[in-house]
N, C-alpha and C positions, 0 to 999 in steps of 0.2 A: 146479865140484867140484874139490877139491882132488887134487893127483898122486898124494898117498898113498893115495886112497880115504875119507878122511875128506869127512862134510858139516859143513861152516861154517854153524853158526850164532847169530848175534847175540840176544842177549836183551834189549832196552832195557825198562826198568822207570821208569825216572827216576823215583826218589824217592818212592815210596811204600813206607814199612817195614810198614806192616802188613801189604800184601797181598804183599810181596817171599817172605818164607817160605814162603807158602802156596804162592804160584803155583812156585817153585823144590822144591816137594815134587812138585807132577804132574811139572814135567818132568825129576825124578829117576826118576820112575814111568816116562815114554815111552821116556829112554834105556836103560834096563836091556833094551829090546827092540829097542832101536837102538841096539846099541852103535859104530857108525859117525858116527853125529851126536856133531858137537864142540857142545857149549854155550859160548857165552863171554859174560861180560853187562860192562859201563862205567857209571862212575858215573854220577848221574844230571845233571850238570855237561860230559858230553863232548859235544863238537860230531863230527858225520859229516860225510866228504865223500865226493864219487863217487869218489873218487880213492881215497881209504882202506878203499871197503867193498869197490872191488874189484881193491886190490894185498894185501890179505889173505883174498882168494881167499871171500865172504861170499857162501852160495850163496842163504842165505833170512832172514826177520827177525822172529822174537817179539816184540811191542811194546805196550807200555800207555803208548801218545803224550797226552802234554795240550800238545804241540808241534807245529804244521802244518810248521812252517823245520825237521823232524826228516824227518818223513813227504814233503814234497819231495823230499830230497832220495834217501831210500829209493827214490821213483816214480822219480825221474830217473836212475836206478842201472841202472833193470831190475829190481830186485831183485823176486824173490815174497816177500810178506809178509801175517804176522795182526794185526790187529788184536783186544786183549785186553779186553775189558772199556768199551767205550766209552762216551760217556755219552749219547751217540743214536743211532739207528739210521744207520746209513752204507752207500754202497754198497760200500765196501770189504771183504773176505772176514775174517769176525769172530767172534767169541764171547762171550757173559755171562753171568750170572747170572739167573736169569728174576724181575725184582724184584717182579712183580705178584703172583706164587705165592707168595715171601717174606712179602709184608704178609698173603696170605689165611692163610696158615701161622699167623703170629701171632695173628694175631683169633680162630683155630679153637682155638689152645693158652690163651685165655685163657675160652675160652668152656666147653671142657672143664674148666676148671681152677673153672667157677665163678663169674669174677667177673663182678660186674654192672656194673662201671663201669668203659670204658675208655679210652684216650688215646693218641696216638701224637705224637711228638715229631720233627721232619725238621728238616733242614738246608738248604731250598730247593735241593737237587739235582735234575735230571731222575731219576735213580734215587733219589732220597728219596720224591720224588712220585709216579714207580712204588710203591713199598714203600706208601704212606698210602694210594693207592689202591684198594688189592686188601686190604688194611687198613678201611676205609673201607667198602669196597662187604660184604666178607663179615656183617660187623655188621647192615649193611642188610638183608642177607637174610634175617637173623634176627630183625631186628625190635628191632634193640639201638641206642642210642643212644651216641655218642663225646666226647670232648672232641679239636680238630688245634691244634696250634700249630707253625710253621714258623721256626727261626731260623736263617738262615745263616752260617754258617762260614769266615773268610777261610782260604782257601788257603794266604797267605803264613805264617800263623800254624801253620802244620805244625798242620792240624786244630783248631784253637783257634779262640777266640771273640775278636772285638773287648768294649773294654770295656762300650759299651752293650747289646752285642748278650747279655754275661754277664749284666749287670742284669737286660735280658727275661725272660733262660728262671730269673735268681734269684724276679722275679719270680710267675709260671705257678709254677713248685716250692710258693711260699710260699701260693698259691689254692687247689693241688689239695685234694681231700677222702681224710680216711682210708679207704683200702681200692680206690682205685685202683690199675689195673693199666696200665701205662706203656711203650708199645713204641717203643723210640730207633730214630732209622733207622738206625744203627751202635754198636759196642761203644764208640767214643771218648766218643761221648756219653752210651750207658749210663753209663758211668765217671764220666763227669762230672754225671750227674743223680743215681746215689748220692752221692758227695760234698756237693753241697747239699742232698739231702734229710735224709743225716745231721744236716752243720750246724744245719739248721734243726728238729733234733731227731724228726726224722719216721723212726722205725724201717724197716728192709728186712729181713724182705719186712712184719711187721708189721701199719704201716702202708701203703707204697706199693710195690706190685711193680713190678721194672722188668725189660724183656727186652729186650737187646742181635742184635745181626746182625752176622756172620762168624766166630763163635768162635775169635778171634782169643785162642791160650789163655793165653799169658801176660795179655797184658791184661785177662783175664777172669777171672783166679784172682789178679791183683792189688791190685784192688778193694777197699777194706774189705770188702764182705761180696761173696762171688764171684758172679758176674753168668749169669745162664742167658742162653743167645744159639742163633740159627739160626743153625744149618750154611750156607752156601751153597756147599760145595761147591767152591772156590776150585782146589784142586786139577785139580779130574777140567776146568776151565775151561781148565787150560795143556795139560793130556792132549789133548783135543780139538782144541785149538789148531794143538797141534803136529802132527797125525794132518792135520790142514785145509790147512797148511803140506807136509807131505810129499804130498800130493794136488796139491798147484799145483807142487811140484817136478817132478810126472811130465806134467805138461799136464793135469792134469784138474782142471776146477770140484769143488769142496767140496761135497756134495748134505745132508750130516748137520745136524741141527738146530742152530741158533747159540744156544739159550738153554738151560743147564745148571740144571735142576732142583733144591733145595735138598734137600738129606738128610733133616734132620730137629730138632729143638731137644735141646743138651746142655743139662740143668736140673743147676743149681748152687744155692745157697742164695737169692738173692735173687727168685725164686718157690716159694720151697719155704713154702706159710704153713701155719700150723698152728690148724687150726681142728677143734677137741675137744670144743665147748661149756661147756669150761670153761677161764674165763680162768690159775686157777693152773697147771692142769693145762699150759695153754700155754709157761706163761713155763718150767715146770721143764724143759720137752722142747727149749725152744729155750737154756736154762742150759747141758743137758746136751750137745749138739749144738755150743754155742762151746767149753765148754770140755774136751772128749772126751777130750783131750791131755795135759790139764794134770793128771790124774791122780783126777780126778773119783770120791767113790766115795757110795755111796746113805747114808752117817751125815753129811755134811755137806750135804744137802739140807734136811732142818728146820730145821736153825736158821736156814740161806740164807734161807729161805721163812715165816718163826715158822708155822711149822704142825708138828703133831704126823708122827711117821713111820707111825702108824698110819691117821691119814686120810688122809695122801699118799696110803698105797699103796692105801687103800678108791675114792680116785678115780680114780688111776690103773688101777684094774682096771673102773673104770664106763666109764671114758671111752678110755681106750687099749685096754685089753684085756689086758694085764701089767704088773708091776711096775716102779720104778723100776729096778729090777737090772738087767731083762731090757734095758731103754731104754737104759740105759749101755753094753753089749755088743755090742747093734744097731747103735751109733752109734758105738761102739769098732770096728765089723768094717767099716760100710759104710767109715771112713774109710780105712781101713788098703786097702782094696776099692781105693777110687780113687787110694793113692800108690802102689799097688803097678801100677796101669794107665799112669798117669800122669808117673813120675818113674822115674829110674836109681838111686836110693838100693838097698841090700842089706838081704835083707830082714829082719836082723838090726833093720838100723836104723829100720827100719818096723816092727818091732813092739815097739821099746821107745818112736818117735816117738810112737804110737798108744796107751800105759798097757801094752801088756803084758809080763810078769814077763818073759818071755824069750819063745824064736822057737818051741818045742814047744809055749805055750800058744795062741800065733796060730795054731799049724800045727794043731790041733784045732777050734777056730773055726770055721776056713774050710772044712775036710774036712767036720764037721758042716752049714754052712750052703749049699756049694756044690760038696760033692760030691768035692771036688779039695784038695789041696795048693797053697799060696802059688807055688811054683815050677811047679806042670803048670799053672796060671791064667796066669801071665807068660806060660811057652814059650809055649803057646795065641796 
């Protein structure tokens, strides 16, 4: 421990950006209550020595090693330390993601959702094959049949695919049948299974739903069409961590569970299907929904459609239940809903982002639809 009363501690991540963020939001979360712990993290290129962890006074060490000549040198230190996320069980004091829960999660949200046919897509990980697993096994219990394909991922390729290995799963994309439902064993690959599905002309969620893991939200809202994904939780994984960590600083073993249960699924558009019974009825709700933004108003929907506006709105009252009108302001407020949850924009500019005249007629919207004001929603 350091003279000033400060505790040293090292964060090694080495190189992984996706879960970098997340994991650096729990233990934003731990220090606010510890405000004595120093964080300090190195890129994921720095070499340790015993000599450096402890002429910088290094009392413990948060780590997501895919490096042993890392972790050596940690053990030969003295030092206490967690291991984050591992990719098998170890005897070393740890924490992860419970990935078996993850895949039953998803088989359970698509089975709610409906669909009869589905598929999961892995990367030949020890935790991909957790994920297909419990993925796998929950369908069985139900008496539902799957499609598994497994393609591996090189590493060097910052999560990318060798060339053959792209062919494969261009391959598998171009077999599936319309109206499967598609669980990636991560968001990278969600991303990349919308992108070929598009190419190959297969609408999301349309034709092929796909559901991504770790809601990783940029990459999730930057998607052609934005990707619904499980939470896993990433965060409250470095919270724990770090609490397992301060336990082995006072002498005591870690007795708390090492496997962090997943939240819950963020649904974004690409399982959102729209299924009305009737096909136009479909197409004008998911018109209306891309282009919400763009200033959308119910006189340019017939001719969009060569349909009269009077049996739009006759089937739109059979099959939805209200008007096109009302569709447009639905879809006007939900959106406005999630930049205002979502993003730092003012809210000026989110309700002219969103189609509306100015910020009094948002500010109506929302009080009628939720009770509240744009702004007590934010504070909230």
């Amino acid at each position: 421990m350091h003279q000033t009363g400060l505790i040293n501690i090292e964060v090694f991540i080495g190189g992984a950006p996706l879960l970098e963020t997340r994991l650096c939001e729990g233990l934003l979360v731990f220090g606010q209550s510890h405000p004595q712990w120093r964080f300090s993290m190195r890129s994921a290129n720095f070499r340790y020595s015993e000599r450096w962890l402890k002429e910088h006074c290094i009392a413990g060490v948060i780590a997501l090693i895919a490096s042993k000549p890392v972790a050596r040198v940690i053990d030969a230190a003295g030092i206490p330390w967690v291991h984050l996320l591992p990719a098998k069980v170890i005897s070393q004091a740890y924490v992860n993601v419970d990935d078996h829960t993850i895949g039953r999660l998803g088989a359970e949200f698509f089975m709610d959702k409906g669909f009869l046919r589905c598929a999961f897509c892995g990367v030949g990980t020890s935790w991909s094959t957790k994920r297909a697993a419990g993925f796998c096994e929950r369908l069985a219990e139900a008496g539902r049949g799957y499609e598994f394909i497994d393609i591996p991922f090189e590493p060097t390729l910052d999560w990318g695919f060798a060339t053959d290995s792209e062919q494969r799963l261009q391959r598998w994309v171009t077999s599936l049948e319309k109206g499967v439902a598609v669980m990636a064993a991560h968001d990278a690959l969600a991303n990349r299974l919308v992108d070929l599905c598009l190419r190959q002309g297969l609408r999301i969620p349309q034709d092929i739903i796909v559901l991504g893991v770790g809601n990783h939200d940029l990459l999730c809202k930057m998607s052609p069409v934005p990707i619904s994904s499980i939470d896993t939780n990433v965060p409250q994984v470095a919270i724990r961590g770090a609490a397992m960590l301060e336990a082995l600083l006072k002498g005591v073993d870690p007795t708390a569970p090492n496997l962090v249960p997943p939240i819950g699924i963020v649904e974004r558009r690409s399982t959102e299907v729209l299924t009305y019974g009737d096909d136009l009825v479909a197409k004008v709700v998911s018109h209306i929904r891309d282009h919400v933004c763009d200033g959308i108003n119910v006189e340019s929907l017939p001719k969009l459609f060569s349909v009269s506006r009077r049996t739009l709105s006759r089937r739109f009252a059979k099959y939805v239940g209200h008007s096109p009108a009302v569709e447009i302001r639905q879809a006007r407020l939900k959106h406005a809903h999630r930049m205002l949850l979502n993003t730092n924009m003012s809210l000026t500019e989110i309700a002219f982002a969103c189609g509306y005249t100015d910020l009094s007629h948002m500010d109506r919207s929302f009080r009628t639809a939720f009770g509240n004001s744009p702004s007590a929603l934010r504070n909230k």
